[in-house]
C-alpha positions as CSV (number, residue, x, y, z in Angstrom):
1,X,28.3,-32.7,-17.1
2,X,27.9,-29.3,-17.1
3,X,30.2,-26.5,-18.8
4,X,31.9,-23.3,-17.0
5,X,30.4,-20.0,-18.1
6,X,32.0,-17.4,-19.6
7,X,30.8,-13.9,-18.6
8,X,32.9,-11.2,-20.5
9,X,36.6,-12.5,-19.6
10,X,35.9,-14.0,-16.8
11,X,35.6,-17.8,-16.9
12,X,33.6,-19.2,-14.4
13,X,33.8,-22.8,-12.9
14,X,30.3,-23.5,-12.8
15,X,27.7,-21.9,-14.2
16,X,26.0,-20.1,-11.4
17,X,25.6,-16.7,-10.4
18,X,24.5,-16.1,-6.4
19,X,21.8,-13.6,-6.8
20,X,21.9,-10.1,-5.2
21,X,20.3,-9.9,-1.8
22,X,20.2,-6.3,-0.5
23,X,20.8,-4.8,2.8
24,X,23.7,-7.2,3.6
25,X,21.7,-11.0,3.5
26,X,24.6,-11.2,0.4
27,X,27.8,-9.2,1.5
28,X,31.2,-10.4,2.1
29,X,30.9,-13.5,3.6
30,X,28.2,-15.4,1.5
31,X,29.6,-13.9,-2.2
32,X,33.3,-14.8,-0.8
33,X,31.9,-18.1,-0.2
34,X,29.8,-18.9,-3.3
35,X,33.1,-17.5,-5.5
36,X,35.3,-19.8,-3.5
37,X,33.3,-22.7,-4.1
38,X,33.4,-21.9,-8.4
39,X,30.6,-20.1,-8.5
40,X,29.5,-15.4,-8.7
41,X,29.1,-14.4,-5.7
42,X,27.6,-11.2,-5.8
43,X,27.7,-8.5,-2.7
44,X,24.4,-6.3,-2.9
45,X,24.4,-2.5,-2.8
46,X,21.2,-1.9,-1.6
47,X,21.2,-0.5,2.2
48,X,25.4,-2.0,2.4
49,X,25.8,0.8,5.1
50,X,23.7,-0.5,7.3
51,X,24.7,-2.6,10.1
52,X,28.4,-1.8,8.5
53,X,29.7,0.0,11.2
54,X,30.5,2.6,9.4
55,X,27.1,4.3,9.3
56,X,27.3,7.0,11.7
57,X,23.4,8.4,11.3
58,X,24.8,11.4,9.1
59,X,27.0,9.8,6.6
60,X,24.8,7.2,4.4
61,X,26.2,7.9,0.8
62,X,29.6,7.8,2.3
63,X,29.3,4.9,4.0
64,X,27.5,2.8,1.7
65,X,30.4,3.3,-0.7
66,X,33.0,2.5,2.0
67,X,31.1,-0.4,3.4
68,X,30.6,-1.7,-0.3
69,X,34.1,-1.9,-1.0
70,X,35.2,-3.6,2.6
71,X,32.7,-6.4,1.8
72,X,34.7,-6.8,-1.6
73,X,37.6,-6.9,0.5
74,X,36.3,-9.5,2.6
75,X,34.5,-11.5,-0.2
76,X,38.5,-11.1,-1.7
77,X,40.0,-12.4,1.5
78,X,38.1,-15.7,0.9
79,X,38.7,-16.2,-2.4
80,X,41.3,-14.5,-3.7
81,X,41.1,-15.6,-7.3
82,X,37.0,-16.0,-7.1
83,X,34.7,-14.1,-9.7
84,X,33.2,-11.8,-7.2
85,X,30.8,-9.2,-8.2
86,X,27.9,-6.8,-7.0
87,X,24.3,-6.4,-7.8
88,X,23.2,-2.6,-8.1
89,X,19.9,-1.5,-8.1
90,X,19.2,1.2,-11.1
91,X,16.7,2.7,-8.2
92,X,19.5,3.6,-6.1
93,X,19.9,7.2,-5.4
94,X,23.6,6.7,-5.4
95,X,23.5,4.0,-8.4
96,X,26.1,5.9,-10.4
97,X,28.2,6.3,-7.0
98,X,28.0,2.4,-5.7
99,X,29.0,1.2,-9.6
100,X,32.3,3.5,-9.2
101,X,33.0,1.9,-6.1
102,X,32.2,-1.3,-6.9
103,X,35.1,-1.0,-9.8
104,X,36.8,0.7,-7.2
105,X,36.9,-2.3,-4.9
106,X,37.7,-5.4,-7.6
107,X,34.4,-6.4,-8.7
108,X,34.6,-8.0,-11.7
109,X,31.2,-8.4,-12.7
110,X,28.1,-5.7,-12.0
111,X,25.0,-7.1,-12.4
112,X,22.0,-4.4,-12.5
113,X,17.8,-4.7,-12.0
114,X,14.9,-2.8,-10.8
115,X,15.5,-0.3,-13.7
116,X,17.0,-0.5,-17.2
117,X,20.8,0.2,-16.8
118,X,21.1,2.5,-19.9
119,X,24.3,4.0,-19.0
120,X,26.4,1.9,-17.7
121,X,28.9,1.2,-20.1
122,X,29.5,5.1,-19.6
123,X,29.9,4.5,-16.1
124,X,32.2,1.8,-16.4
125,X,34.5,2.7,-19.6
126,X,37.3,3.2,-17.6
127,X,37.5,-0.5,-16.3
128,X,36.9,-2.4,-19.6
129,X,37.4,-5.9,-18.0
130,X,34.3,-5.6,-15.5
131,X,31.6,-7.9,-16.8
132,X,28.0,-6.2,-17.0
133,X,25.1,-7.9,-16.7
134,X,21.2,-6.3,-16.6
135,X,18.7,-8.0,-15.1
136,X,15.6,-7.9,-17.4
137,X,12.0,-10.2,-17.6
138,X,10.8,-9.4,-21.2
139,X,12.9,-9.8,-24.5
140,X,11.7,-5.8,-24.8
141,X,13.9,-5.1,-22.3
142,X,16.9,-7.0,-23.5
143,X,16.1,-5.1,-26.8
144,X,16.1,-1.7,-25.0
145,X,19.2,-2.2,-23.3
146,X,21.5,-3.8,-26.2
147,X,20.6,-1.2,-28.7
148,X,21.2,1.6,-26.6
149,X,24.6,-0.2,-25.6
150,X,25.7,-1.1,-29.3
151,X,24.5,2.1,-30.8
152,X,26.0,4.8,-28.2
153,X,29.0,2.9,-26.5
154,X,29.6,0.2,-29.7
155,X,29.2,-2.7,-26.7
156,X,27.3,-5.6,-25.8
157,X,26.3,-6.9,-22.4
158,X,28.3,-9.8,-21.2
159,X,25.8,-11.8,-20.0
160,X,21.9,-11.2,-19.6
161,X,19.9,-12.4,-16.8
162,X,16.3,-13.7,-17.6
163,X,14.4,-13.4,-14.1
164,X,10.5,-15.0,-13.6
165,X,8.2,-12.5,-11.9
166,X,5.9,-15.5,-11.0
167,X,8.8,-17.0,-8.7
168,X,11.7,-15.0,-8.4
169,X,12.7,-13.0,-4.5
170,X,12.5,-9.4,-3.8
171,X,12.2,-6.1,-6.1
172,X,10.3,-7.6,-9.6
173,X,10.5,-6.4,-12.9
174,X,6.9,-6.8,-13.7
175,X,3.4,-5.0,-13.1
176,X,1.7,-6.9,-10.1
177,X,-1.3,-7.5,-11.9
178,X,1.3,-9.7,-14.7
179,X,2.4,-11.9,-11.9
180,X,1.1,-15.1,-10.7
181,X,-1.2,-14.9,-13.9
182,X,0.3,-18.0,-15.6
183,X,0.9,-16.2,-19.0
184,X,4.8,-15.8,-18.5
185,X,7.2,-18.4,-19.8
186,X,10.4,-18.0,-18.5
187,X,12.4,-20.3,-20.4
188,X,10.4,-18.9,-23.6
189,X,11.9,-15.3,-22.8
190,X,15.2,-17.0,-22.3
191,X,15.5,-18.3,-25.8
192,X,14.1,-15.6,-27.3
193,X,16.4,-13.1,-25.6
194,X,19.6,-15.5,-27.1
195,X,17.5,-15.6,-30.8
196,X,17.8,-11.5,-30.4
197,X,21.6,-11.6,-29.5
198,X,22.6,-13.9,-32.6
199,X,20.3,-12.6,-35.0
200,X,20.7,-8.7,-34.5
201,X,24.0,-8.9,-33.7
202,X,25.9,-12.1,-34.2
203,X,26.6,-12.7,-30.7
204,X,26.5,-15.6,-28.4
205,X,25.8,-14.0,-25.2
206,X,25.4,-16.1,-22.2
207,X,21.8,-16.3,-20.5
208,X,20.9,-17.1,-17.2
209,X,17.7,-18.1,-15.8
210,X,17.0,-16.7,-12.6
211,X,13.6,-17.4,-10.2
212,X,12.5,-20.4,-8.6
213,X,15.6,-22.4,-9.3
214,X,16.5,-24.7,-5.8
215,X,17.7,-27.8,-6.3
216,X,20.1,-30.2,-9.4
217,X,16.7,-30.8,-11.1
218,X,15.7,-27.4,-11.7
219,X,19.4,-26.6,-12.9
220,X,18.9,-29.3,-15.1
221,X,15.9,-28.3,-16.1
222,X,17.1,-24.7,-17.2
223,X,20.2,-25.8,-18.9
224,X,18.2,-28.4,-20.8
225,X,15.4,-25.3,-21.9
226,X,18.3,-23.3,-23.5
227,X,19.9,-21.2,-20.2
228,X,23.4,-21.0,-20.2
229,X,23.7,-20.5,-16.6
230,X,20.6,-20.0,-13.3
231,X,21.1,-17.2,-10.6
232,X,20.0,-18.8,-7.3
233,X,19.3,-16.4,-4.3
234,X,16.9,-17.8,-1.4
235,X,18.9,-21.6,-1.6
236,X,21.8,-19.7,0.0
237,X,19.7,-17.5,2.6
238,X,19.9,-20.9,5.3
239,X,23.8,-21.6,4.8
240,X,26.3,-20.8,7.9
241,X,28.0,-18.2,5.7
242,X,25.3,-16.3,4.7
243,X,25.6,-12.5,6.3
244,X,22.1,-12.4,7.5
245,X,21.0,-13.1,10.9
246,X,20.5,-16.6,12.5
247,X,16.8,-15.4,13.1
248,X,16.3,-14.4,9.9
249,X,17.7,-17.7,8.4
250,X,15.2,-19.5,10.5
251,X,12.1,-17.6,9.2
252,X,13.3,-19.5,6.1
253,X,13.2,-23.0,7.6
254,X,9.2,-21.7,9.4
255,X,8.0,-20.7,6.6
256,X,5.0,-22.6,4.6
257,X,4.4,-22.2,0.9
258,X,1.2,-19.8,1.6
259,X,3.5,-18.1,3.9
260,X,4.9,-16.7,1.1
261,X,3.4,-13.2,-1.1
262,X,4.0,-10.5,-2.9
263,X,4.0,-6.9,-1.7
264,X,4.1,-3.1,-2.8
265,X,7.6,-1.8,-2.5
266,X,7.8,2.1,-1.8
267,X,10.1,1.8,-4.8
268,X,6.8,1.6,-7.3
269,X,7.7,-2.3,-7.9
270,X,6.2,-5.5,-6.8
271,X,8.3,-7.6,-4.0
272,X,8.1,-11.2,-3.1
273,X,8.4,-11.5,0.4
274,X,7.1,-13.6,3.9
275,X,3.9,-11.7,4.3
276,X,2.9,-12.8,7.7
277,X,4.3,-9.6,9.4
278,X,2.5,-7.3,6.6
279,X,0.3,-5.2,9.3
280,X,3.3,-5.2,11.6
281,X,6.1,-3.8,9.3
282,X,3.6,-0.9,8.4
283,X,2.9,-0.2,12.5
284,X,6.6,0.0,13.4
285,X,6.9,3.3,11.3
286,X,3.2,4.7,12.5
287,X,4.6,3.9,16.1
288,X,8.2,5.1,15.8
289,X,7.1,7.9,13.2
290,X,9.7,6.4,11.4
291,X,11.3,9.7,9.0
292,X,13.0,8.9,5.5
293,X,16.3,9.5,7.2
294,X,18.1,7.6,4.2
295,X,16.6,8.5,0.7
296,X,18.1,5.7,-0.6
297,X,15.7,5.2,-3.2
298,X,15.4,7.6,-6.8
299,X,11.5,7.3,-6.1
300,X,9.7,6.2,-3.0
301,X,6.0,6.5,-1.7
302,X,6.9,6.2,1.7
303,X,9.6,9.4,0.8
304,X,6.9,11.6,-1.1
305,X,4.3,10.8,0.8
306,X,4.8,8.8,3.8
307,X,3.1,5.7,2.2
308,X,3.6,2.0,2.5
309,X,6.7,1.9,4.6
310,X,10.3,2.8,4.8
311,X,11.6,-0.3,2.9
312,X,15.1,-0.1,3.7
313,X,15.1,0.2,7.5
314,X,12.3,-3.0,7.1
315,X,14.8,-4.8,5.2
316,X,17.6,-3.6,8.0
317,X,15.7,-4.5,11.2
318,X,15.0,-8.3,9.3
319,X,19.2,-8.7,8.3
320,X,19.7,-8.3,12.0
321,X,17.0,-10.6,13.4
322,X,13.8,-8.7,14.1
323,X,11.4,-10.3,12.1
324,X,8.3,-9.5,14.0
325,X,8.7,-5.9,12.2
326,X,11.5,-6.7,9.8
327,X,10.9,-7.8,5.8
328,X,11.9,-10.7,4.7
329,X,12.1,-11.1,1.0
330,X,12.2,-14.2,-0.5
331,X,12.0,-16.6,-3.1
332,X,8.5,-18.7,-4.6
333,X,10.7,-21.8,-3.1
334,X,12.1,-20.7,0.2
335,X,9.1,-22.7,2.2
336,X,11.6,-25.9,1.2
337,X,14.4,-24.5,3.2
338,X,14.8,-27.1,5.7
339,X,17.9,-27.1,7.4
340,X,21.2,-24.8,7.8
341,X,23.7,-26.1,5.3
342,X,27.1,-24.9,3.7
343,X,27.7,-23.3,0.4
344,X,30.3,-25.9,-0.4
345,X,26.9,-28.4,0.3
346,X,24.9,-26.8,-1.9
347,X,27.6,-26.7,-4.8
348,X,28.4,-30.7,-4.3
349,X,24.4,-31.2,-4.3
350,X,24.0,-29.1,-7.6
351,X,27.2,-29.8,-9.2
352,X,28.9,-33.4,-8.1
């Protein structure tokens, strides 16, 4: 039987968090969903404006903090009394700008990656309830992050988020030559991160495994290795309610397990993704001399120099269903997506 999860004040029904998946594959409709269901659901900040209809071709920042708060609304209109939250990257050149408007819009938990999120309790001060949670693969990190937070703004995370590099989707927290290598032990880091919490400060802090987690035994597995709680992306990409395109849902249910990669992000990090299309995602910008129109990111190759690719229109051109030149990140597991399912599906399989 397993136990609801409290994250800050929020007491959740089951403990799972829907992981972040930028440039709307989780907006309104799959976090509403996820949160009806007892569950986070999460609506990612990364590239929100996009396909928003708000997007104009001049007004990105704007837009992205509008289109942020409508999929709230929406997530909201679902489940009114859900625990529905965002996932901000700390890469985002309007981080600081999407976590106000996040709080702005109702979320009541912010879960941050793809940078340490040294700051955000400043950010946040003002809405004391909001539930943060960073993202972090290394006990150094969690170190980092909770000292800065206890020493400076005399607060601890609510929750910390342990994610594998060696399985987990998208933007990794680890050097690419560290993945894949079979020295990192996820559900080592996970106890060791807790050891830190109740040692150093006296504090049961909730942990939750994130990265290859798909089915009731993996679940199992990580409650059973000391987790308090998994974050599960790719197993909700093939639902009905998931925001992204029917075409990109079926790249899921194509896939094969060697289908599956890891790339160089323009962002300076490591991505898992479907790496069939690699030459092609490239060859759409050299053919459409594709500008940095957005500059989404704090740091980008493809920005600076023109290197790699723009990652954010990639990512955009996949959430609407080209994905001959679109990117589709995934998870190590997504090769065992094999049909289109509900959320309320996945929760009876994982939880009844």
């Amino acid at each position: 039987m397993t136990q609801p999860l409290r994250i800050g004040k929020h007491l959740v029904r089951y403990p799972l968090i829907q992981g972040g998946m930028g440039v709307r594959i989780s907006a309104g409709s799959l976090a509403g969903h996820v949160a009806k269901c007892g569950g986070v659901g999460l609506v990612a900040a990364p590239g929100i404006a996009l396909n928003s209809g708000l997007y104009n071709g001049r007004n990105y920042f704007q837009a992205d903090a509008a289109a942020f708060k409508a999929e709230l609304a929406k997530a909201y209109e679902i489940a009114p009394d859900g625990i529905i939250g965002v996932n901000v990257m700390v890469a985002l050149s309007d981080y600081e700008q999407l976590v106000k408007a996040a709080i702005e819009g109702g979320a009541k938990v912010i879960v941050c990656g793809a940078g340490l999120p040294m700051n955000l309790p400043e950010l946040t001060a003002h809405a004391p309830d909001v539930a943060l949670v960073p993202i972090v693969s290394s006990l150094r990190a969690a170190q980092l992050i909770a000292k800065k937070w206890h020493k400076t703004f005399h607060r601890l995370p609510d929750a910390v988020v342990v994610e594998d590099p060696d399985t987990a989707g998208g933007h990794l927290g680890e050097k690419l030559e560290h993945i894949g290598t079979g020295e990192y032990d996820q559900y080592a880091t996970v106890r060791q991160v807790k050891e830190f919490f109740r040692n150093e400060f006296d504090a049961e802090i909730p942990i939750i495994a994130a990265g290859g987690i798909w089915d009731r035994a993996d679940l199992e597995h990580a409650l059973a290795e000391g987790a308090d709680g998994v974050q599960m992306g790719s197993r909700f990409v093939c639902t009905e309610e998931c925001d992204a395109d029917d075409a990109f849902k079926q790249k899921y249910l194509e896939c094969r397990q060697e289908d599956i990669g890891l790339i160089m992000s323009p962002a300076g990090l490591p991505g898992r993704a479907i790496i069939t299309n690699q030459e092609e995602i490239r060859q759409y910008d050299l053919d459409h001399h594709t500008p940095c129109r957005l500059g989404c990111l704090k740091k980008c190759t493809y920005k600076e120099t023109g290197e790699r690719f723009c990652i954010v229109s990639a990512l955009d051109r996949a959430q609407r269903g080209d994905t001959e030149t679109g990117l589709v990140f995934c998870g190590s597991n997504a090769w065992k997506a094999d049909r289109i399912t509900t959320v309320q599906a996945i929760f009876d399989e994982l939880f009844g």
